[in-house]
C-alpha positions as CSV (number, residue, x, y, z in Angstrom):
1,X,-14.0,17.6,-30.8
2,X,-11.5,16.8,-28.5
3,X,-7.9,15.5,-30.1
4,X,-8.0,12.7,-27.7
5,X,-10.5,10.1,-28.6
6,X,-14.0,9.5,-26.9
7,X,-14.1,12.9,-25.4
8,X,-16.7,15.5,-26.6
9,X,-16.3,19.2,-25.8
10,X,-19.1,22.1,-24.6
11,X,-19.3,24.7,-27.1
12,X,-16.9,27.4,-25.7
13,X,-14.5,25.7,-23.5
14,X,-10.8,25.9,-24.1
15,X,-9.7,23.0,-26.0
16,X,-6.2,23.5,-25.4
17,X,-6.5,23.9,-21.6
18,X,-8.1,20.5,-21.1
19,X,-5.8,18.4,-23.5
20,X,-3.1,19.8,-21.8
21,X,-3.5,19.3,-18.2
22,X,-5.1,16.0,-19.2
23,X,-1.8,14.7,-21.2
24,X,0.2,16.1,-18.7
25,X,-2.2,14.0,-15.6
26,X,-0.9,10.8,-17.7
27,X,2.5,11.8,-17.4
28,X,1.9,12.7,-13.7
29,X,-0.1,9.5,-13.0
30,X,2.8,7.5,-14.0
31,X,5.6,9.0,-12.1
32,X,2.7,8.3,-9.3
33,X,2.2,4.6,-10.3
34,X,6.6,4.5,-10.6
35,X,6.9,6.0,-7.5
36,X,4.4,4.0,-5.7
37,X,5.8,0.8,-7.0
38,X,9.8,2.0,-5.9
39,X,8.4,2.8,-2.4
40,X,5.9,0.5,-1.3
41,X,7.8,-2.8,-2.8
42,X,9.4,-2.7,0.9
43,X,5.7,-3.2,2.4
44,X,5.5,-6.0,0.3
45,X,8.9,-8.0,0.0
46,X,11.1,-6.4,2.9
47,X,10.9,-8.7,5.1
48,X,11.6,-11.9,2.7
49,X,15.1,-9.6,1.3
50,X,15.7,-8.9,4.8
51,X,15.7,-12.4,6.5
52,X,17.5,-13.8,3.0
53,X,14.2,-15.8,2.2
54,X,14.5,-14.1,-1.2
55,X,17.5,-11.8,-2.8
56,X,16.4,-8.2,-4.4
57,X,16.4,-9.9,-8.0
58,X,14.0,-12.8,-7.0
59,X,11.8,-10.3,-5.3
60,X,12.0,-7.5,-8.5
61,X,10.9,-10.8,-10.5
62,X,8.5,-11.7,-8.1
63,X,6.8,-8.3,-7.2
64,X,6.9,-7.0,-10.5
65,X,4.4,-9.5,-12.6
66,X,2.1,-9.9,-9.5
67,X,1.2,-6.2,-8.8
68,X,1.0,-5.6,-12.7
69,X,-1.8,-8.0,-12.2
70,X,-3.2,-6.9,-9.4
71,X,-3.6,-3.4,-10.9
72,X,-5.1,-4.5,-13.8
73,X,-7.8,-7.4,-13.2
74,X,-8.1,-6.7,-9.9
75,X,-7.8,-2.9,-9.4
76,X,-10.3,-0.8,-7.9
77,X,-12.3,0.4,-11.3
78,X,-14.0,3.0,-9.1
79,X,-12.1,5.9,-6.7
80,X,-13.3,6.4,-3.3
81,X,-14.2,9.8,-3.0
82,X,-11.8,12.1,-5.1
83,X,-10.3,14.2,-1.7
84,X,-10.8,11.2,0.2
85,X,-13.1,13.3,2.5
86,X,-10.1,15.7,3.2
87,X,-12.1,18.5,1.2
88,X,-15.5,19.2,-0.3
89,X,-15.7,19.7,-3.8
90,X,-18.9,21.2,-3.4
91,X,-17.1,24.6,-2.5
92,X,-15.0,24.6,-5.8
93,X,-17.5,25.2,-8.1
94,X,-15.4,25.7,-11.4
95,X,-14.2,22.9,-13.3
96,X,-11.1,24.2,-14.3
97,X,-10.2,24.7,-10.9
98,X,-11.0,21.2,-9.8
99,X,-8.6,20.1,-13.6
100,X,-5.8,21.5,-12.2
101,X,-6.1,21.5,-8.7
102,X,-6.3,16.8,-9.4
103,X,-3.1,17.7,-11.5
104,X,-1.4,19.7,-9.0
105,X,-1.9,17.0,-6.3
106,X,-1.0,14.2,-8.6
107,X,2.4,15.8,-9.6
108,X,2.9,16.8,-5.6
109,X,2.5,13.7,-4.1
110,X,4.6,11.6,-6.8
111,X,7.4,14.4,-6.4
112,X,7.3,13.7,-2.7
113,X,7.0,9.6,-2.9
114,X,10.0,10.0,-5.6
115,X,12.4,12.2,-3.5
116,X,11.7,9.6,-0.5
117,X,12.5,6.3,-2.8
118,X,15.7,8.1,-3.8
119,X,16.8,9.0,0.0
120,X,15.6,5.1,0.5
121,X,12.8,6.1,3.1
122,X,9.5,4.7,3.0
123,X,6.5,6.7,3.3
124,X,2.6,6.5,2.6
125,X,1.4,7.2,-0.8
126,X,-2.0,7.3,1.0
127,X,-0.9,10.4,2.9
128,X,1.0,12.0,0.5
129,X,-2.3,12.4,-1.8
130,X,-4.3,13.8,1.5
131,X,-1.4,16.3,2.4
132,X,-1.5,17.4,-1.8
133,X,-5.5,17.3,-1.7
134,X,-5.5,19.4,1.5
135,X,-3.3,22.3,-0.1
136,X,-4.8,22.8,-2.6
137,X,-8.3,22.5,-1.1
138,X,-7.1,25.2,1.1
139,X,-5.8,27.7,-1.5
140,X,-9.0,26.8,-4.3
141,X,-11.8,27.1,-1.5
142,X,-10.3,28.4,1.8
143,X,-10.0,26.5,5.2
144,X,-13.6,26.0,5.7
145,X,-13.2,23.5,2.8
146,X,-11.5,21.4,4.7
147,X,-12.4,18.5,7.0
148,X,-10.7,19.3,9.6
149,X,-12.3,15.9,11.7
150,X,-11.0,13.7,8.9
151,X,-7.4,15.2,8.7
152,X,-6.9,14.6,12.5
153,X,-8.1,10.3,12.1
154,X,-5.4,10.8,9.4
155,X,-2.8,12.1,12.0
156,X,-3.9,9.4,14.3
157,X,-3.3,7.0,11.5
158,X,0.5,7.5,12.1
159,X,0.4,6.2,15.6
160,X,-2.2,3.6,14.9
161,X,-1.0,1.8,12.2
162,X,3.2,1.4,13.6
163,X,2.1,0.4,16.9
164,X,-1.2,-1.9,15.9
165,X,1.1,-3.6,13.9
166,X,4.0,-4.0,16.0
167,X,2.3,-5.0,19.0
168,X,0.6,-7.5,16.8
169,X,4.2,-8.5,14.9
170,X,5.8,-8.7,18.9
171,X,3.3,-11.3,20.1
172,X,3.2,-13.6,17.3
173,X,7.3,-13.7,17.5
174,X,7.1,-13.9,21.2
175,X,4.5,-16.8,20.6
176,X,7.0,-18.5,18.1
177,X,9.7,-18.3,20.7
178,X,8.0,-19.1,23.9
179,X,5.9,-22.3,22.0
180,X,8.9,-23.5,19.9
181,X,12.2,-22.3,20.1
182,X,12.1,-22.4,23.9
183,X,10.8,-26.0,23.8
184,X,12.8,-28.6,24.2
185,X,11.8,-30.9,21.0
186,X,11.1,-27.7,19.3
187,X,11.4,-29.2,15.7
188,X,8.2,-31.3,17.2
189,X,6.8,-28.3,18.4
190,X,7.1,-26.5,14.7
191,X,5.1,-29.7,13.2
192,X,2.4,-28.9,15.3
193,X,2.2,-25.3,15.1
194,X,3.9,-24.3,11.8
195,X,0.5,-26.0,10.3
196,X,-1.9,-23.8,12.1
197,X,0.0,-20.3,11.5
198,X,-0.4,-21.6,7.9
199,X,-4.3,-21.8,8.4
200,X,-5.0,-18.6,9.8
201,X,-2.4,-17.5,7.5
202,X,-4.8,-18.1,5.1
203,X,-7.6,-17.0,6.9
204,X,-6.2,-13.7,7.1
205,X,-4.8,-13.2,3.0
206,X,-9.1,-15.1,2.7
207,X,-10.5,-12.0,4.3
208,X,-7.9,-9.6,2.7
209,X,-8.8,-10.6,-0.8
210,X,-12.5,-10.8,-0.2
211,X,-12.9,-7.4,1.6
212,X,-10.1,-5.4,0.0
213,X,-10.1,-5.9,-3.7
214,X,-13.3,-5.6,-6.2
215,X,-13.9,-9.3,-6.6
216,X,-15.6,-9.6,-3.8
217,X,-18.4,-7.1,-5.2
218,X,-18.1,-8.4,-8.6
219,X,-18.8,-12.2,-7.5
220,X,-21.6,-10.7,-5.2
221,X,-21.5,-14.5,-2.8
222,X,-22.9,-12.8,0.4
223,X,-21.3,-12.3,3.2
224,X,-21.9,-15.6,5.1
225,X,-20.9,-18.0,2.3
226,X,-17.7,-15.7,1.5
227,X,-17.1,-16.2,5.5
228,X,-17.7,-20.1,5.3
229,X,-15.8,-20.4,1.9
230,X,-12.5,-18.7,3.8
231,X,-12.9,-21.1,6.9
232,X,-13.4,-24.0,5.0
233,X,-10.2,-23.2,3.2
234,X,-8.1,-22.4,6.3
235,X,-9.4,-25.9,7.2
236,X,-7.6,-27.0,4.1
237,X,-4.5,-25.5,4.0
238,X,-3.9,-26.6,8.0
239,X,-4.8,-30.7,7.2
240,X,-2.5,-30.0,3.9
241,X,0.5,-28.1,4.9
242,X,0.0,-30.8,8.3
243,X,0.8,-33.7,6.2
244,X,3.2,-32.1,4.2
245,X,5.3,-30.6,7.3
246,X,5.2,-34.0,9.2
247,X,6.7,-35.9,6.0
248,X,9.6,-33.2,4.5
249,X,10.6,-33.2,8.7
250,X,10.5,-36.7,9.1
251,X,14.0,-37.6,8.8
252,X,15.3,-33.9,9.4
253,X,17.4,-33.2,12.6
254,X,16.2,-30.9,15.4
255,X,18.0,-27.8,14.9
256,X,17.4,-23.7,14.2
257,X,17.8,-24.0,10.3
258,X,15.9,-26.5,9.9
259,X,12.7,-24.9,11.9
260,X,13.3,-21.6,10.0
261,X,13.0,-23.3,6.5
262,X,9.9,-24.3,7.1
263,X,8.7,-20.3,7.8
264,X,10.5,-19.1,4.7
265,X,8.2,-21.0,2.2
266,X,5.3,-19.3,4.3
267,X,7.1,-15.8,3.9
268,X,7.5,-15.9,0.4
269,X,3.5,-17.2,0.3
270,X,2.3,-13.8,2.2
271,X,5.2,-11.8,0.3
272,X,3.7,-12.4,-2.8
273,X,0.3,-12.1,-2.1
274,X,0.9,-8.6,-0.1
275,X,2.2,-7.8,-3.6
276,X,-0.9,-8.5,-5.5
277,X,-2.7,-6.8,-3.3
278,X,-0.5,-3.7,-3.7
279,X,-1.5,-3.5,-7.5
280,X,-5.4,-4.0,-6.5
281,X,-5.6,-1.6,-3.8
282,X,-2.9,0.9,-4.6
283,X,-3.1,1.6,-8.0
284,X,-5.9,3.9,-7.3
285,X,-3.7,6.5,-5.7
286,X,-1.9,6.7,-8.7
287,X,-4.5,6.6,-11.5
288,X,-7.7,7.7,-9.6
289,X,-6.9,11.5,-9.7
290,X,-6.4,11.0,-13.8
291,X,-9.9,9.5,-14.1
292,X,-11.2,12.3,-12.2
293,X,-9.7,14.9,-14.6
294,X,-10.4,12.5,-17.3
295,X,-14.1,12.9,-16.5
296,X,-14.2,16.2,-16.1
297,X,-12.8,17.0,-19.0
298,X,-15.3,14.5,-20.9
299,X,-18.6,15.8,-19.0
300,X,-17.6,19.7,-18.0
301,X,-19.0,19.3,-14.3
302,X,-17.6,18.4,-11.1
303,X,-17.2,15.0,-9.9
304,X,-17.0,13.3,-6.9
305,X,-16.6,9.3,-8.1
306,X,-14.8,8.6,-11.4
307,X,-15.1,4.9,-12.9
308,X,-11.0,4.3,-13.6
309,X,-10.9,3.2,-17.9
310,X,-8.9,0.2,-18.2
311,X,-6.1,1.6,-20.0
312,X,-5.6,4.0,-16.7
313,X,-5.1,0.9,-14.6
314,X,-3.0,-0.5,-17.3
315,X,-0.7,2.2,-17.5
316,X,-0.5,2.1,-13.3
317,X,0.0,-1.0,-13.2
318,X,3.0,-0.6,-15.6
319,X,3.9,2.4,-13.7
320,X,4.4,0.4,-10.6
321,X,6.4,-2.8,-12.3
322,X,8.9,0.2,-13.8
323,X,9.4,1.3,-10.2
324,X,10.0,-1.9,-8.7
325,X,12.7,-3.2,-10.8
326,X,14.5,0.1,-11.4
327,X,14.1,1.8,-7.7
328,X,12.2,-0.9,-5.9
329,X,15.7,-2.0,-4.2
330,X,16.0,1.2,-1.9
331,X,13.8,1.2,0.3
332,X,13.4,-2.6,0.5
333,X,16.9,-2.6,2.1
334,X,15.9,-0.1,4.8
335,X,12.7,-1.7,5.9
336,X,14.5,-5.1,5.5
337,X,17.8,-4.9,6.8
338,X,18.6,-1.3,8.6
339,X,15.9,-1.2,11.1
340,X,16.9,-4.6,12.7
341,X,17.8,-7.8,11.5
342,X,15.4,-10.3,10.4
343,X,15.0,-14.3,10.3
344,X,12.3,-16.3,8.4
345,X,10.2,-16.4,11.6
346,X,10.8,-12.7,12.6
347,X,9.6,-11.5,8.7
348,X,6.9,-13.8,8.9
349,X,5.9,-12.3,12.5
350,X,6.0,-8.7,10.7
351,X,4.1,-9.7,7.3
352,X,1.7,-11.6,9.8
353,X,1.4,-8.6,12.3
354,X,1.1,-6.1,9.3
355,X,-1.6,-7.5,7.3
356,X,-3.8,-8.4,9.9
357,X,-3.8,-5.1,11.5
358,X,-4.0,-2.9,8.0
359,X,-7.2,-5.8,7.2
360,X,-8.8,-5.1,10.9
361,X,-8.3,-1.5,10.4
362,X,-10.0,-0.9,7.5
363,X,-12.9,-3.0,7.8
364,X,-13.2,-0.4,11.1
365,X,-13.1,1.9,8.2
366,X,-9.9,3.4,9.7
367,X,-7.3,4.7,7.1
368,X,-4.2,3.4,8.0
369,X,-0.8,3.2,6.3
370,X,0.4,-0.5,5.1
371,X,4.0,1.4,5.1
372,X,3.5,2.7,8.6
373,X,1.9,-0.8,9.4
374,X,5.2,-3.0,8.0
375,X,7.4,-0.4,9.4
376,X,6.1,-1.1,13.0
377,X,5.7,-4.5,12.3
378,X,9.6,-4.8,12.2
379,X,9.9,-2.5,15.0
380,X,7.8,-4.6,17.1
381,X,9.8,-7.8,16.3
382,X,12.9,-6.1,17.2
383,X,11.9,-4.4,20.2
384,X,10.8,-8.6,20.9
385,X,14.8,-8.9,21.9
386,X,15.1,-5.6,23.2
387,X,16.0,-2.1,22.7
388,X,19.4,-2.5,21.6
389,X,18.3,-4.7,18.4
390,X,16.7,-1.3,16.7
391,X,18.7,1.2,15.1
392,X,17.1,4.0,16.5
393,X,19.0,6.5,14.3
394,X,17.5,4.6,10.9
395,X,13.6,4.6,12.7
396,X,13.7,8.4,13.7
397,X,14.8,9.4,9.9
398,X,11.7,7.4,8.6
399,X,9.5,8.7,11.5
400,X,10.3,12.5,10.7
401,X,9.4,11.7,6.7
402,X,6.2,10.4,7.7
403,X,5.3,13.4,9.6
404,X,6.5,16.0,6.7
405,X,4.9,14.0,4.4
406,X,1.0,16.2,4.7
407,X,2.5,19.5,5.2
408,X,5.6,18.8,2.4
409,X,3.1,17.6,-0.2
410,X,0.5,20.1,0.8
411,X,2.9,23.1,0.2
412,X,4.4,21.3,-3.2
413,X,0.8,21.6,-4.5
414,X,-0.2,25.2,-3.6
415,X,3.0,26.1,-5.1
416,X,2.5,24.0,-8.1
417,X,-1.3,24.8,-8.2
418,X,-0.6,28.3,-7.9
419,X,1.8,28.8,-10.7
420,X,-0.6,26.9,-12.7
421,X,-3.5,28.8,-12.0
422,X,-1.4,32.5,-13.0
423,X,-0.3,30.6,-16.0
424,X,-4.0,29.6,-17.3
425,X,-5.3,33.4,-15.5
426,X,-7.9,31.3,-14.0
């Protein structure tokens, strides 16, 4: 009997060896979920610090609550894939291997999301699992064991996602300008068009919490009424926010302010909902490896799914909240303020550009980067008034962690996985 409820051992398997690499997955798993949460709060609030629709504090407070949630209620309860189709597991055919190799990765990639948070750079989580996955695939079953197909659409990623994004981000903001700002009654102009961003707005966060979170398979509506349910509340919001616009503007006078007011309500609107949909659809990176072990360690045999328990999802989920409001501020004031500078229009263009390409992506079934995605999304809003408005120094730093972060992490977990593996003589 295993010291750690709900978990039956095979006669003749070390006791000790499981409960520790499984305590020390938790402990992993959480500087994950803390790391996560300091780093990717910039995909989520960034552009709302950055254009002054919302301070740090108000976003901390903001962020914090809504991706606990997120995690919790509406967090994947099942892991893709455990390598994410990097390796097979089918060539790593002991247990214990597959134990530590989960733990080595875990502690890999959080060392490597961590260093980045503290240097204020934003990377991808997502990649910093595959890079940790792939080095220890490599040392546990050899290169053969690796997908070598699947790690190149993951290299790809890194130029897909930034410029998807930004070329999305740069037309919307060039839209904004050309069909209001450069208009001579633009607060008119705004009444009439603020309305319909606002509907496919909510078209797009619609499709996003359908597709990407588990509700959509735990309702189980069909596809067609889940598309007509999304329209007919698009429909909605644009007749709403319509009346609404046209009688708050009534009296007001035509000028800039007042036309970028109306686009920071909608900022904070997809700020917050990017954050609940970083708990759902992030906490898995964190907790997923933990649920493998967890498994393992509960029915001695290799995995390749692993159901997430709820208190896994409720320790990410804390995890995350812990690393927006102690770290969270870091990297938020990179993506928000250093790469160029931002108005309510220009950070809705990016949180606009952003989430519709990372939705477009992966229902291609492409695995790009929300961080690469809101990163290019601000590019691509800047580059909108020209070269000079990036701070190329700032973007090249952030490009050259993305491109360390497979071969960095994947080196931090054969050395870690190594040591490990002489420690247990396995």
């Amino acid at each position: 009997m295993s010291c750690f409820p709900g978990i039956q051992l095979k006669q003749g398997c070390s006791l000790e060896f499981y409960d520790l690499i499984f305590y020390l997955s938790m402990l992993a798993g959480l500087l994950m979920a803390f790391s996560l949460g300091a780093n990717d709060l910039a995909n989520t609030m960034a552009t709302a610090v950055g254009s002054k629709a919302l301070t740090v504090r108000q976003a901390v407070m903001i962020a914090a609550p809504l991706t606990f949630v997120g995690a919790v209620f509406l967090g994947a309860h099942v892991t893709a894939t455990i390598t994410r189709g990097v390796v097979n597991p089918e060539h790593i055919a002991d247990p214990k291997l597959m134990v530590l190799g989960m733990f080595s990765a875990l502690l890999a990639a959080a060392l490597w999301v961590f260093i980045a948070s503290v240097a204020s750079l934003p990377v991808s989580t997502t990649h910093s699992i595959v890079g940790s996955v792939l080095g220890f695939g490599i040392v546990a079953g050899g290169p053969e064991v690796v997908n070598w197909a699947i790690l190149l659409v993951v290299v790809l990623s890194w130029l897909i996602s930034p410029i998807f994004a930004g070329a999305l981000a740069y037309l919307i903001f060039t839209h904004i300008r050309k069909f209001i700002f450069y208009q001579k009654h633009y607060l008119e102009q705004a009444r009439i068009w603020a309305p319909r961003w606002i509907g496919l707005t909510v078209l797009i966060l619609g499709f996003s919490f359908v597709f990407k979170t588990p509700l959509y398979d735990a309702i189980d509506m069909g596809v067609p009424f889940a598309v007509f349910l999304i329209v007919a509340l698009a429909c909605l919001a644009w007749a709403f926010f319509r009346y609404l616009i046209n009688k708050i503007t009534r009296h007001m006078e035509q000028n800039v302010e007042n036309v970028e007011g109306i686009f920071r309500k909608l900022q904070i609107m997809t700020s917050s909902y990017v954050s609940l949909s970083l708990g759902a659809n992030d906490v898995a990176n964190a907790v997923g490896p933990v649920a493998v072990i967890y498994i393992i360690v509960r029915q001695q045999e290799l995995v390749e799914q692993a159901d997430i328990p709820i208190f896994l999802l409720v320790m990410g989920g804390l995890g995350i909240a812990l690393g927006i409001a102690l770290l969270g501020a870091r990297v938020i004031r990179t993506v928000g303020t250093r790469i160029t500078t931002l108005t309510h229009t220009r950070g809705f263009s990016v949180n606009y550009g952003s989430a519709t390409a990372v939705l477009v992506a992966s229902m291609l079934g492409m695995p790009v980067s929300t961080t690469h995605a809101c990163v290019g999304g601000v590019t691509g809003v800047g580059l909108a008034r020209g070269f000079s408005a990036i701070d190329l120094t700032v973007l090249l730093r952030i490009v050259a962690y993305w491109v360390l972060t497979v071969p960095i992490a994947a080196l931090t977990c054969i050395v870690i996985f190594q040591t490990l593996r002489w420690t247990f003589v396995l």
